[in-house]
Backbone as CSV, one residue per row, in Angstrom:
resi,resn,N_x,N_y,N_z,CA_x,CA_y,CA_z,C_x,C_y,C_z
1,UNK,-1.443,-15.037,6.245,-2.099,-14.011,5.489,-1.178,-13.652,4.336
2,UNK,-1.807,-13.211,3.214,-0.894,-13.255,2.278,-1.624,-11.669,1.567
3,UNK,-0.414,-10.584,0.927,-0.898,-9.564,0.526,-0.414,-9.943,-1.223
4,UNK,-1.430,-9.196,-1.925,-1.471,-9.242,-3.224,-1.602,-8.275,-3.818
5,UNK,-0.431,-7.155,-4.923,-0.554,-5.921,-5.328,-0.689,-5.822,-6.700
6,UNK,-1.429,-5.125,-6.950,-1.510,-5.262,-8.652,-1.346,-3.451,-8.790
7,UNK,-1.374,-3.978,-10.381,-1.310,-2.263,-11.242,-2.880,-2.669,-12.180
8,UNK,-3.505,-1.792,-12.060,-4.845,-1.992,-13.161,-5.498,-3.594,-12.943
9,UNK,-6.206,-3.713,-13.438,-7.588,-4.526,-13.153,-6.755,-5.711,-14.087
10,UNK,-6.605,-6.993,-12.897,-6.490,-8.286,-13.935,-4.778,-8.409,-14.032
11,UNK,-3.805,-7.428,-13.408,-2.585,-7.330,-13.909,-1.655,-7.906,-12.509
12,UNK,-1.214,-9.094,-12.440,-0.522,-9.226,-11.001,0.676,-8.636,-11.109
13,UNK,0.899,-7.405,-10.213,2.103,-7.189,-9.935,3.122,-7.491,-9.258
14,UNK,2.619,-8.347,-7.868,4.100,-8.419,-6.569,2.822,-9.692,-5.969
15,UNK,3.430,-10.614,-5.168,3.180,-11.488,-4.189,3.341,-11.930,-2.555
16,UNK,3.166,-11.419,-1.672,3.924,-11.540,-0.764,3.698,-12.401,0.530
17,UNK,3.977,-13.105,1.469,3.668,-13.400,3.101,3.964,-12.576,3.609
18,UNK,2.688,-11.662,3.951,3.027,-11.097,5.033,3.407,-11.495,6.247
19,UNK,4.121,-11.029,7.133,4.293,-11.723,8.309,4.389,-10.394,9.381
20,UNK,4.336,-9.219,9.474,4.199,-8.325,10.358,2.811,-7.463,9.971
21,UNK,2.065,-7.795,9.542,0.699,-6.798,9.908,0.423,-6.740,10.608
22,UNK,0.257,-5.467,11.766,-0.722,-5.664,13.074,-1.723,-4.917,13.221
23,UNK,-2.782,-5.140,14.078,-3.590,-4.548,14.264,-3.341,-2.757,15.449
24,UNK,-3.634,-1.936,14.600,-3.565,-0.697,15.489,-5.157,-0.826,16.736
25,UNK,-4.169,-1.138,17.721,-5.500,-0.874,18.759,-5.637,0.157,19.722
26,UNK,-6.822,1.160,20.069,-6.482,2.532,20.751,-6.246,2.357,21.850
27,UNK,-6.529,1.194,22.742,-6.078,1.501,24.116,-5.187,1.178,24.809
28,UNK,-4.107,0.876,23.921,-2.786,0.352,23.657,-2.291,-0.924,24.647
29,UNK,-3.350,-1.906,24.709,-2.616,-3.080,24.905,-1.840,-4.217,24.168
30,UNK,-1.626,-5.134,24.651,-0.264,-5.572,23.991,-0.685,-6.288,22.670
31,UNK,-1.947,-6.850,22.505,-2.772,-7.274,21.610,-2.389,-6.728,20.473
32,UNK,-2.178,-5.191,20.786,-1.990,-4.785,19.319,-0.559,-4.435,18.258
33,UNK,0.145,-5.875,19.426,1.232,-5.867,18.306,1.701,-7.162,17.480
34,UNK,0.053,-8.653,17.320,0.462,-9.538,16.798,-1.110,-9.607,15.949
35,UNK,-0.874,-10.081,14.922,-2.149,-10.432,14.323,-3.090,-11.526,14.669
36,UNK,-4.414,-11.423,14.753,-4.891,-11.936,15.989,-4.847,-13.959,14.749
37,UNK,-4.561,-15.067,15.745,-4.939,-16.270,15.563,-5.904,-16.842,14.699
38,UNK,-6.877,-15.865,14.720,-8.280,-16.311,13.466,-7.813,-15.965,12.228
39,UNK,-7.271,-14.540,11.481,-7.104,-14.348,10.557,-5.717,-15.174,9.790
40,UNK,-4.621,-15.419,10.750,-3.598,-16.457,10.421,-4.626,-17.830,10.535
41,UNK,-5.356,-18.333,10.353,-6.013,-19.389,10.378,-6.612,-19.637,9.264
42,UNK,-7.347,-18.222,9.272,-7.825,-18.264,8.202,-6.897,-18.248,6.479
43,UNK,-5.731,-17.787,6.985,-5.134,-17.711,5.791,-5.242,-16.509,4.391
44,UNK,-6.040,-15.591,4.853,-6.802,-14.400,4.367,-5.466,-13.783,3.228
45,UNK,-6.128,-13.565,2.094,-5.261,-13.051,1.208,-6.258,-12.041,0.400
46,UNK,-4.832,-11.153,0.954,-5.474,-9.450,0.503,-5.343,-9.000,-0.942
47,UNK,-6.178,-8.315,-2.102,-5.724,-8.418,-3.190,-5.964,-6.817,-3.274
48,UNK,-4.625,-6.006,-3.495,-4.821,-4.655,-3.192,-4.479,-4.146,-4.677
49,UNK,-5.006,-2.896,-5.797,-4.720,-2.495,-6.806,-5.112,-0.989,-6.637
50,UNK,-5.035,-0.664,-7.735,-4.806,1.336,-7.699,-5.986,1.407,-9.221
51,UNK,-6.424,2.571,-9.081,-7.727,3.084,-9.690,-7.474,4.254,-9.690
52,UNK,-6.598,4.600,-10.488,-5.828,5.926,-11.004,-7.253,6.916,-11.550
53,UNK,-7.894,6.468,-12.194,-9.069,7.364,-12.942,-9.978,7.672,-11.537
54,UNK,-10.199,7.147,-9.927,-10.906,7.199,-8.985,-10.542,7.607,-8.017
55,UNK,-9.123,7.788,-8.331,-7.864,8.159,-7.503,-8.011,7.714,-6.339
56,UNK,-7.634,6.617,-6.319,-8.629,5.678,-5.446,-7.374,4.472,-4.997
57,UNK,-6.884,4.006,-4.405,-6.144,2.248,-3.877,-7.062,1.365,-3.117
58,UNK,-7.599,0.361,-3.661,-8.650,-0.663,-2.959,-7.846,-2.175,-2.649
59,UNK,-8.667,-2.753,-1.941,-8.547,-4.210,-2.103,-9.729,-4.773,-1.817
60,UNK,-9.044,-6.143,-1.761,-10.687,-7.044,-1.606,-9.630,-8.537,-1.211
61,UNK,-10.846,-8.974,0.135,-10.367,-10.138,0.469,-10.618,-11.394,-0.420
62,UNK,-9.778,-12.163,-1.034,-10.083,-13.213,-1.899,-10.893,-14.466,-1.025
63,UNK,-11.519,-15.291,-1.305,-11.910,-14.559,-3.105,-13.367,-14.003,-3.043
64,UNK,-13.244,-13.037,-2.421,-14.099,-12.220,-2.018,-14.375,-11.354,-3.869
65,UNK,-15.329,-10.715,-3.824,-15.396,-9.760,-5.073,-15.961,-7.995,-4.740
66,UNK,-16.007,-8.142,-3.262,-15.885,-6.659,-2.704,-14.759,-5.642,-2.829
67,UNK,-14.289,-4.924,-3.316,-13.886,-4.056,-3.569,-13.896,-3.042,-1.827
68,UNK,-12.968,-2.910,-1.089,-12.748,-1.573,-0.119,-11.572,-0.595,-0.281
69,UNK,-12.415,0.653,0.195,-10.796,1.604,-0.163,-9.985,1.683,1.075
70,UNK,-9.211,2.477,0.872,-8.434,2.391,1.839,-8.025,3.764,2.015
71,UNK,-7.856,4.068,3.211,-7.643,5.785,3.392,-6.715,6.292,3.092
72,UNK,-6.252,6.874,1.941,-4.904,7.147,1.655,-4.888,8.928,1.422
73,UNK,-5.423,9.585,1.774,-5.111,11.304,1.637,-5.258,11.622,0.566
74,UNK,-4.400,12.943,0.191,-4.656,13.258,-1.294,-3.969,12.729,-2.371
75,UNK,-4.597,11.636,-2.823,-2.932,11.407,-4.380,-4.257,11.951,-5.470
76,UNK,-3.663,12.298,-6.691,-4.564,12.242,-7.599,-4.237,11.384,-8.473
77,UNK,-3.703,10.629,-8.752,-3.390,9.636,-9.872,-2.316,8.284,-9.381
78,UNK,-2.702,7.400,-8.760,-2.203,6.469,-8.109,-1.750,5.327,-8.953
79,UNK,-0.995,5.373,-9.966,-0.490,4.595,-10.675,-0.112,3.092,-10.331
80,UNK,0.930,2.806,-9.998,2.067,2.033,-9.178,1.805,1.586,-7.763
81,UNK,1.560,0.304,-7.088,2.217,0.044,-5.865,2.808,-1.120,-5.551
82,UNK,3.290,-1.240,-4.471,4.043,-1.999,-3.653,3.903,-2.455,-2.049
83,UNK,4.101,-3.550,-1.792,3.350,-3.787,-0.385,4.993,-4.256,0.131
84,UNK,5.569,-3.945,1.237,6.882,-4.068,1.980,6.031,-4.871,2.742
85,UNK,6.134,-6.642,3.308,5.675,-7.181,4.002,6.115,-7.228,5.643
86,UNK,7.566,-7.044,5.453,8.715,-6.669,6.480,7.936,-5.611,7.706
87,UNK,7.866,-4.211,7.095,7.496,-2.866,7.645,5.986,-2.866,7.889
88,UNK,4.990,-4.078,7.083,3.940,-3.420,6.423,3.682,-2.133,6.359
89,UNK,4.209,-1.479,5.019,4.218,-0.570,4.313,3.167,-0.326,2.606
90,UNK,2.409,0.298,2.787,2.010,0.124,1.029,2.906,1.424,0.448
91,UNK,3.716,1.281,-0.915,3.956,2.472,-1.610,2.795,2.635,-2.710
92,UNK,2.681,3.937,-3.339,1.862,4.297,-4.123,2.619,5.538,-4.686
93,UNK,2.491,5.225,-6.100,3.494,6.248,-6.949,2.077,7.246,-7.420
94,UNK,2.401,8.803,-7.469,2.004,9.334,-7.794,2.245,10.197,-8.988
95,UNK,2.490,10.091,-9.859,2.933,10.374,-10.672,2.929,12.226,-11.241
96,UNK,1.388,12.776,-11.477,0.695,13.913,-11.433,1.661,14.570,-10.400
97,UNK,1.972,14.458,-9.509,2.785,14.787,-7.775,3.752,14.729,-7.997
98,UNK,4.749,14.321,-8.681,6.082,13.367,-8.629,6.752,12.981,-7.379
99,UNK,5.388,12.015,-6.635,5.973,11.809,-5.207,5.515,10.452,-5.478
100,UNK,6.203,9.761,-4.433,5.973,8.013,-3.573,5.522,8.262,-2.748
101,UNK,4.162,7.955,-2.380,3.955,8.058,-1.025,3.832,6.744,-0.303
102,UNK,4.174,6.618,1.048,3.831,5.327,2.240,3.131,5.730,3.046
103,UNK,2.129,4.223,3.205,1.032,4.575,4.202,1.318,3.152,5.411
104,UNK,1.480,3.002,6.376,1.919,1.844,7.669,0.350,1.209,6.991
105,UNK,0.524,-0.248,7.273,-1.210,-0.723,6.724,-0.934,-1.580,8.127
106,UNK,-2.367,-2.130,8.342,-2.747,-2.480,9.678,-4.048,-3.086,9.657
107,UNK,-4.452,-4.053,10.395,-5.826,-4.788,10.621,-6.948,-4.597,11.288
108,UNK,-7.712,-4.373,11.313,-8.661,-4.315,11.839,-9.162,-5.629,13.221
109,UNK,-9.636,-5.679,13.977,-10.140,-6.736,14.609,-11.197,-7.698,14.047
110,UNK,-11.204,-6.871,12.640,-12.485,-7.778,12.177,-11.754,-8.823,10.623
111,UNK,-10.301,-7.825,10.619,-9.657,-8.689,9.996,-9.396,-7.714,8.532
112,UNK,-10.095,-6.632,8.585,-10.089,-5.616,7.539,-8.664,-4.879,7.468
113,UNK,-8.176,-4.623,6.407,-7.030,-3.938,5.717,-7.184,-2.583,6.280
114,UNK,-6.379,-1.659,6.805,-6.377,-0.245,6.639,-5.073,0.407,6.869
115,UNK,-5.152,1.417,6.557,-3.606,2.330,6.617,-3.956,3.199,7.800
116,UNK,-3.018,3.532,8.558,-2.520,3.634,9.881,-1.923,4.906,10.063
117,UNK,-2.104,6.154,10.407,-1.090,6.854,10.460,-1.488,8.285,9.543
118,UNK,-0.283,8.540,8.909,-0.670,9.902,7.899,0.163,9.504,6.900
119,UNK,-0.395,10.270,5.950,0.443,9.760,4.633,2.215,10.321,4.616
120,UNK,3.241,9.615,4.014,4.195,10.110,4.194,4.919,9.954,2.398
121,UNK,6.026,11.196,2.429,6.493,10.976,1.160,7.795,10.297,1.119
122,UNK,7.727,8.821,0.451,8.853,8.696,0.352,9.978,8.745,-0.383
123,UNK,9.394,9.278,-1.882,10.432,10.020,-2.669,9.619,11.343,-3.275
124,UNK,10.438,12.329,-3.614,9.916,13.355,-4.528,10.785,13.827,-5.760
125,UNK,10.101,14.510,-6.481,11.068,15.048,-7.491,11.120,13.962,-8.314
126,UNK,10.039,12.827,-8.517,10.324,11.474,-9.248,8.998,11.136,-9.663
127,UNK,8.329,11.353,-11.341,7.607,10.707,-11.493,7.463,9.369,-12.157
128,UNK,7.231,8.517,-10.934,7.604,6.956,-10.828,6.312,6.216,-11.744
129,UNK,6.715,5.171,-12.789,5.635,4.245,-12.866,5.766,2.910,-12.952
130,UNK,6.473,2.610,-12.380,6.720,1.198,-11.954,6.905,1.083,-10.227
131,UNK,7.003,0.408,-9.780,7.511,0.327,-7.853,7.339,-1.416,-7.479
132,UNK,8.769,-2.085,-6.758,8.919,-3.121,-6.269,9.491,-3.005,-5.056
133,UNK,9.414,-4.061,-4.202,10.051,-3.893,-2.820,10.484,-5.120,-3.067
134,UNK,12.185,-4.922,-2.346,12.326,-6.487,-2.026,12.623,-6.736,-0.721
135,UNK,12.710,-8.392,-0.560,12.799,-9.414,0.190,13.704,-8.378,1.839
136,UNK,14.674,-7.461,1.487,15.277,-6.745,2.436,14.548,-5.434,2.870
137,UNK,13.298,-5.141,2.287,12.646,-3.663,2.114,13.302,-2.431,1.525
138,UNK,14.081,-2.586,0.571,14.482,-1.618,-0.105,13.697,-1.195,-1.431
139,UNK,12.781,-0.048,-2.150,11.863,0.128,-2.847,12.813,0.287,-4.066
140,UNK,12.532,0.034,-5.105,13.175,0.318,-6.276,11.413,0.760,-6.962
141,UNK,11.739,1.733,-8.112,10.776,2.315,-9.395,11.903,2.763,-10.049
142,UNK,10.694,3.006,-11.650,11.312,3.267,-12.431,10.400,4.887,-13.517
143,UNK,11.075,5.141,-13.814,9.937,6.231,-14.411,10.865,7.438,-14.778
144,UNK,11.116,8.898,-14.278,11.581,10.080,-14.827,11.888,10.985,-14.114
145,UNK,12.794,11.981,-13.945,12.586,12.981,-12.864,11.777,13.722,-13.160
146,UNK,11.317,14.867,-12.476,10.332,15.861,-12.263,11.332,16.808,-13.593
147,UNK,10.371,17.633,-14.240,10.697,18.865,-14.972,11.528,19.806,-13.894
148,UNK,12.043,20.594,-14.972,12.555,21.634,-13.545,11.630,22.715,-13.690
149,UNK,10.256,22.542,-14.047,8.867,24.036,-14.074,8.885,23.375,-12.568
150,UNK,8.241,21.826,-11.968,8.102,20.796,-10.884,8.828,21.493,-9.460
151,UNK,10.479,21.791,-9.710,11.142,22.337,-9.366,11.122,23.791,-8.708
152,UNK,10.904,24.582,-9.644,10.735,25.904,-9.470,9.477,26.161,-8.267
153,UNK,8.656,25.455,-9.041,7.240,25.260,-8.508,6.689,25.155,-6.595
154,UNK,7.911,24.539,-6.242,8.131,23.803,-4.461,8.281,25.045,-4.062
C-alpha cells in the first residue's frame, strides 16, 4: 500500500510505503494489528490532499476519482500535510490556529482510510506552511511564529 500527500489540487508533495497501517478493530482481536492480505495485494495507493477553502483533508484511492474525507475535528484552514508511514500518522498544519495537528490513520476492513483516535496538537505557537516527515519520523515545517496578540490570547 502506498500513501500519497499533496498540498492543493495537482501538486505532489511527499511519497511514501507505508508499511504500518492498521486496521482499528472494536473487539480487540489480534487482527487488528496487521493490514489485512487483500489490500497488500492489492497494492492500494492512497492519494490524500487538504482543501483549505472546505476545511476539509480528503483522499481518494487511485486511480480511483472519488474524493473521501476524513474525520479530522476542528481545523479551519488546513494548509500543509504530511503522512509519517513509520507511526501512521497524518500532520496537518493549521495555520489560522498556529497549530500542527496529528491524527493516528487506520483502515477500514473494507480497505478505507480513516483517522483513529482524537485530534492531537503537535506543535503550537507556529504558523506552519510547509510540513515533511522523514525516513526516521521526525516532522520538520517551515512558516512563522505566532504574533504575540496569538500569545496573549491562550
Amino acid at each position: 500500500m502506498r500513501l500519497l500527500a499533496i498540498v492543493g489540487i495537482g501538486t505532489v508533495f511527499q511519497a511514501f510505503q507505508a508499511l504500518a497501517i492498521a486496521p482499528k478493530v472494536k473487539d480487540g482481536s489480534s487482527r487488528s494489528q496487521t493490514v489485512s492480505s487483500d489490500a497488500l495485494k492489492a497494492g492500494r495507493k492512497y492519494l490524500i490532499t487538504s482543501f483549505p477553502q472546505l476545511k476539509q483533508v480528503a483522499y481518494t484511492i487511485l486511480p480511483d476519482n472519488v474524493w473521501r474525507p476524513l474525520v479530522l475535528g476542528e481545523v479551519s484552514s488546513p494548509t500543509a500535510i504530511a503522512v509519517d508511514p513509520l507511526s501512521s500518522r497524518l500532520f496537518v498544519a493549521d495555520p489560522p490556529k498556529n497549530i500542527i495537528w496529528w491524527y493516528q490513520l487506520g483502515l477500514t476492513n473494507a480497505g478505507f482510510l480513516q483517522t483513529t483516535g482524537k485530534q492531537r496538537a503537535a506543535v503550537e505557537g507556529f504558523s506552519a506552511h510547509w510540513l515533511a516527515v522523514n525516513g526516521a519520523g521526525d516532522l520538520y515545517f517551515s512558516g512563522h511564529p505566532a504574533s504575540k496578540k496569538w500569545e496573549r490570547g491562550r
